[in-house]
C-alpha positions in Angstrom: 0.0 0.0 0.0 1.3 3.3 -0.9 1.8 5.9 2.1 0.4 9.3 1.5 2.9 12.1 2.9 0.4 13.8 4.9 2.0 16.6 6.1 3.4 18.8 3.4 0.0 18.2 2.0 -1.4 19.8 5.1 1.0 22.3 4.9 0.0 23.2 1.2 -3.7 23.0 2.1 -3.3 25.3 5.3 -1.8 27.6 2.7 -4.6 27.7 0.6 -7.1 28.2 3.1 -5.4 30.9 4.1 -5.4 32.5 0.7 -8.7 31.6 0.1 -9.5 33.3 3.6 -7.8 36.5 2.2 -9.7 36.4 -1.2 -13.2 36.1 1.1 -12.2 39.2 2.5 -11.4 41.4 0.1 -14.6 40.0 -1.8 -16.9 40.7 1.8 -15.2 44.3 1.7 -15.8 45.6 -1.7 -19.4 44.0 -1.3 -20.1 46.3 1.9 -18.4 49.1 0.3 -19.6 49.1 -3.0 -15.5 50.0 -4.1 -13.4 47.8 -6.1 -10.5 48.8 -3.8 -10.4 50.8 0.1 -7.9 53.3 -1.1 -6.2 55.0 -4.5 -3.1 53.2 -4.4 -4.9 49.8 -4.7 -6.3 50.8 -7.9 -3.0 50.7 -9.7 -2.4 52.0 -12.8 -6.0 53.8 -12.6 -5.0 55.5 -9.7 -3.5 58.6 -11.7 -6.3 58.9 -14.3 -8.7 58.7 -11.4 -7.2 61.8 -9.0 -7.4 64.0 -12.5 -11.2 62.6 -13.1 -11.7 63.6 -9.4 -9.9 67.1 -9.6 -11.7 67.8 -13.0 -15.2 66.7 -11.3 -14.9 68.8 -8.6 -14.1 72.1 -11.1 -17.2 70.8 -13.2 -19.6 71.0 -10.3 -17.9 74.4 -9.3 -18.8 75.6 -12.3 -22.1 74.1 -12.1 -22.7 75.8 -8.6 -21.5 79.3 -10.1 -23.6 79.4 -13.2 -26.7 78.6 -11.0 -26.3 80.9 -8.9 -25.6 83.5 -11.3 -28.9 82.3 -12.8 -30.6 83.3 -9.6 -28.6 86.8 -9.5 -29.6 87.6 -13.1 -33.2 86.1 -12.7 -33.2 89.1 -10.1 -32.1 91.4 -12.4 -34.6 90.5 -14.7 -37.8 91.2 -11.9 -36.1 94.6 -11.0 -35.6 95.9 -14.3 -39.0 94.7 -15.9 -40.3 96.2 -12.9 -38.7 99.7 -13.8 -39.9 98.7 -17.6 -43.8 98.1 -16.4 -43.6 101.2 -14.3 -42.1 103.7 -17.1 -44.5 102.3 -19.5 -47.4 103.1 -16.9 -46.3 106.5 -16.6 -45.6 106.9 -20.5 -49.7 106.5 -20.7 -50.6 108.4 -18.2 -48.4 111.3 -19.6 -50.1 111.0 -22.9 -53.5 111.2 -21.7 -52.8 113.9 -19.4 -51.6 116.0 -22.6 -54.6 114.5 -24.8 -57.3 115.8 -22.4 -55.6 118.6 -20.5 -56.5 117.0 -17.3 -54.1 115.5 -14.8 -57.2 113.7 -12.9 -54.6 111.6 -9.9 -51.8 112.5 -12.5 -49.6 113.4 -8.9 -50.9 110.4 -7.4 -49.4 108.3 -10.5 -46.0 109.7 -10.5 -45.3 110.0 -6.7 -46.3 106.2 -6.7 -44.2 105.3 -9.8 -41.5 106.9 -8.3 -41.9 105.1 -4.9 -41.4 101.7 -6.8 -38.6 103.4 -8.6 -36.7 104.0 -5.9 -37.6 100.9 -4.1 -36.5 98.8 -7.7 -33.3 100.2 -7.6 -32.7 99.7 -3.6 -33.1 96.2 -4.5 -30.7 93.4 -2.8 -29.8 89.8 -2.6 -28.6 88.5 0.2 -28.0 91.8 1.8 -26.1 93.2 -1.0 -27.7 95.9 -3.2 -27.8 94.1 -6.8 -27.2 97.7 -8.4 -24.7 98.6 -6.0 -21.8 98.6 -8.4 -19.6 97.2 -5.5 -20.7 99.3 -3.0 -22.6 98.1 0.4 -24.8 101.0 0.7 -28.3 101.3 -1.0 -27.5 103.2 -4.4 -30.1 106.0 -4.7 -31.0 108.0 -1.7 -34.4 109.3 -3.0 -37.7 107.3 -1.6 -40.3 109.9 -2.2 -40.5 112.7 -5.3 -39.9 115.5 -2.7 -36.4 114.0 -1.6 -35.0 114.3 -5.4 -32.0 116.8 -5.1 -31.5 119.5 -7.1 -28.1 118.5 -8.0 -28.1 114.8 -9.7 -25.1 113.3 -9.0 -26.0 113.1 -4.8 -29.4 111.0 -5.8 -27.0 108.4 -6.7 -24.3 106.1 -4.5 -23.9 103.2 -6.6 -19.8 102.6 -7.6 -18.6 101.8 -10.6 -17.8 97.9 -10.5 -19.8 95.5 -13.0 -19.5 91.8 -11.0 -18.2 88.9 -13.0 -18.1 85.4 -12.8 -15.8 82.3 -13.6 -18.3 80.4 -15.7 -16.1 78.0 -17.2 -12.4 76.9 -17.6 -10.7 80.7 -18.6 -14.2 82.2 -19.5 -15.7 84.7 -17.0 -19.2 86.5 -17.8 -19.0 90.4 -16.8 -23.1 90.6 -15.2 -22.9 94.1 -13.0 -25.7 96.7 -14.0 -25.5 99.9 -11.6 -28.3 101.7 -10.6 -27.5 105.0 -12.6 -27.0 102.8 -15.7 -30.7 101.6 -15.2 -32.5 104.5 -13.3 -29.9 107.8 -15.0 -32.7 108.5 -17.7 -35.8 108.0 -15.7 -34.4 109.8 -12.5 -33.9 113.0 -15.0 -37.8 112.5 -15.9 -38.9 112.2 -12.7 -37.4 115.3 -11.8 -38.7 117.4 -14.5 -41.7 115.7 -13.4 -40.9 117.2 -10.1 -40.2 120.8 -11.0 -43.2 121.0 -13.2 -45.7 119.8 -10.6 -48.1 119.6 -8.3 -50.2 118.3 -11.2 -53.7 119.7 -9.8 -56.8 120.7 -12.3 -56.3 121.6 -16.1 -52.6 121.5 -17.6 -50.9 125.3 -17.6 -49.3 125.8 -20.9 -45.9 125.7 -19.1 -46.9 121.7 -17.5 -47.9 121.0 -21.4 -44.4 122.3 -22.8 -42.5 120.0 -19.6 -45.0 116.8 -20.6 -44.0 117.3 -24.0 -40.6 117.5 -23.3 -40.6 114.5 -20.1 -42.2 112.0 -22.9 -39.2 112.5 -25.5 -37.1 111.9 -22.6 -38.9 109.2 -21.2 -38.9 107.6 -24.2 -35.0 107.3 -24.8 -34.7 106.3 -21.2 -37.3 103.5 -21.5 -34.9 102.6 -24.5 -31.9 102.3 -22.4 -33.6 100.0 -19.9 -34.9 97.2 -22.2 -31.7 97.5 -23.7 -30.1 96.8 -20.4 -33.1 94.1 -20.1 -31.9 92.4 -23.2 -28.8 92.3 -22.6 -29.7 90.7 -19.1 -31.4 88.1 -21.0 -29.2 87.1 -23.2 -26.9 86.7 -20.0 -29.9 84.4 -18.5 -29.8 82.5 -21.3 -25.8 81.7 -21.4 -25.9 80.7 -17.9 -28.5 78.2 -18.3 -26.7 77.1 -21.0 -23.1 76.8 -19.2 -24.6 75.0 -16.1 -26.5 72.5 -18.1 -22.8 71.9 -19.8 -21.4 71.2 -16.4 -23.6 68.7 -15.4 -23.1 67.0 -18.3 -19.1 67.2 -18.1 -20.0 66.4 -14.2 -21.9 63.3 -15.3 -19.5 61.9 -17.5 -16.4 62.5 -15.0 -18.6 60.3 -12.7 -19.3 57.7 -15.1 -15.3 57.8 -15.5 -14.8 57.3 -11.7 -17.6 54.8 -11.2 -15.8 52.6 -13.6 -12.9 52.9 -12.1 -13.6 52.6 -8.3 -17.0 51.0 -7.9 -17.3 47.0 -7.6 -19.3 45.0 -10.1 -21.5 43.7 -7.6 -22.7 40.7 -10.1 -19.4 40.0 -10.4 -18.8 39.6 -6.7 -22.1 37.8 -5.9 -20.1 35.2 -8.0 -16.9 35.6 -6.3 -18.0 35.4 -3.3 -19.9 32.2 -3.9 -16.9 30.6 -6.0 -14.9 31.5 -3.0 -16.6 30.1 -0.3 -16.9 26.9 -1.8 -13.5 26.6 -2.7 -12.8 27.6 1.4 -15.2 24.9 2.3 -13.4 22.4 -0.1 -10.1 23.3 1.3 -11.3 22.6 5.3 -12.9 19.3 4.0 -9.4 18.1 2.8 -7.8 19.7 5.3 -9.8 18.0 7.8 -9.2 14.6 5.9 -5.3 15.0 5.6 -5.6 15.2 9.8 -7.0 12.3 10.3 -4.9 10.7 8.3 -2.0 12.2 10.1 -3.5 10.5 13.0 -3.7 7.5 11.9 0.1 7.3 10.8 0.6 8.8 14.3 -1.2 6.3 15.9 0.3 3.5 14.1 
């Protein structure tokens, strides 16, 4: 009868188990992680082009964030300067029949409350900040009421002279500032012709006919400088929306990137991890066999 050398056989058994223990593991690990490996370095040759797809996915989103929130900024924009749009047009018809009928019937009434929401329009803020503030902190035009309008122009207003930009994109930035004399200048002029012409009570005077005549030309170019501004505003809406949508998409494929390169196949280790426990269970049965044959020699 042939003797089996039982123990170098346990020894290369014992040494399987104990990688087959080791593959379990690592298999049980990425399962409850999700990760093909616990750390960058165990990703090997990936490792490099997966830092970059990280660094790259973090400017993406960045970008995202800033373009979004530029939307809201701008979206602001928008309300205010529609607002000043609705309001001038308002006073553009009430001007016109004022002249057409020679009665200014609540004619004071209209333009003290146009100018209210004029004033309040440009005051407007986000966060805080006054969005025609042109870098400064302080709300950009002193006036609230008609009466309050100076006599010299230039102390009406506060704003500065900074247009905000934005980093939109890799080595783009998007100039979005309006200040509040590049949107109220025109209609703060008219409003105080308005104001040295008035009280509007009663019939029109000749001399309130001549300033009407002469507010609605002005009027009219200043209205022409807002929707400008407006357009422009929009077209700036339109390029963020655009720009965001770009980084999520660059965002979403960066991810795609890293998935593939850090998370498990978890089909793939469902099979693993069943192949590998039946070859651990295989390895203790012979194990266990090659010991009791051990014994048995022993005992002999």
């Amino acid at each position: 009868m042939t003797r089996i050398a039982t123990i170098p056989q346990q020894r290369l058994t014992a040494g399987a188990i104990q990688r087959n223990q080791e593959r379990l593991a690592v298999t049980q690990a990425q399962l409850a992680s999700g990760r093909k490996a616990n750390d960058l370095a165990a990703l090997g040759t990936d490792a490099v082009r997966t830092l970059t797809t990280h660094s790259m996915l973090a400017r993406s989103e960045a970008q995202s964030g800033v373009a979004r929130q530029l939307g809201t900024t701008l979206a602001l924009y928008d309300t205010a300067i529609s607002g000043v749009d609705t309001l001038g047009t308002n006073l553009q018809q009430s001007l016109l029949t004022a002249q057409g009928t020679g009665e200014t019937a609540s004619l004071q009434d209209t333009i003290e409350s146009a100018f209210s929401q004029f004033s309040a329009l440009l005051n407007a803020d986000e966060g805080g900040v006054p969005l025609f503030g042109g870098g400064q902190s302080t709300a950009p035009f002193a006036p609230a009421t008609l009466a309050e309008l100076s006599a010299t122009p230039a102390s009406d207003f506060s704003d500065g002279t900074v247009h905000a930009s934005a980093r939109v994109a890799d080595n783009l930035d998007m100039t979005y500032g309006i200040t509040a004399r590049e949107v109220g200048g025109g209609l703060a002029q008219v409003f105080r012709t308005l104001a040295d012409a008035g009280p509007f009570t009663g019939a029109l005077t000749p001399a309130q006919h001549a300033a009407l005549k002469a507010v609605g030309t002005a009027l009219d170019d200043a209205m022409t400088g807002v929707r400008a501004l407006n357009a422009e505003n929009g077209h700036r809406q339109a390029k963020a929306e655009t720009l965001a949508t770009r980084a999520d998409e660059r965002a979403n494929l960066f991810k795609g990137i890293i998935s593939a390169n850090e998370d498990a196949d978890l089909g793939q280790i469902a099979m693993d991890l069943s192949q590998q426990k039946t070859m651990l269970q295989a390895s203790y049965s012979v194990f266990s066999q090659l010991s009791s044959l051990s014994l048995v020699d022993y005992l002999r």
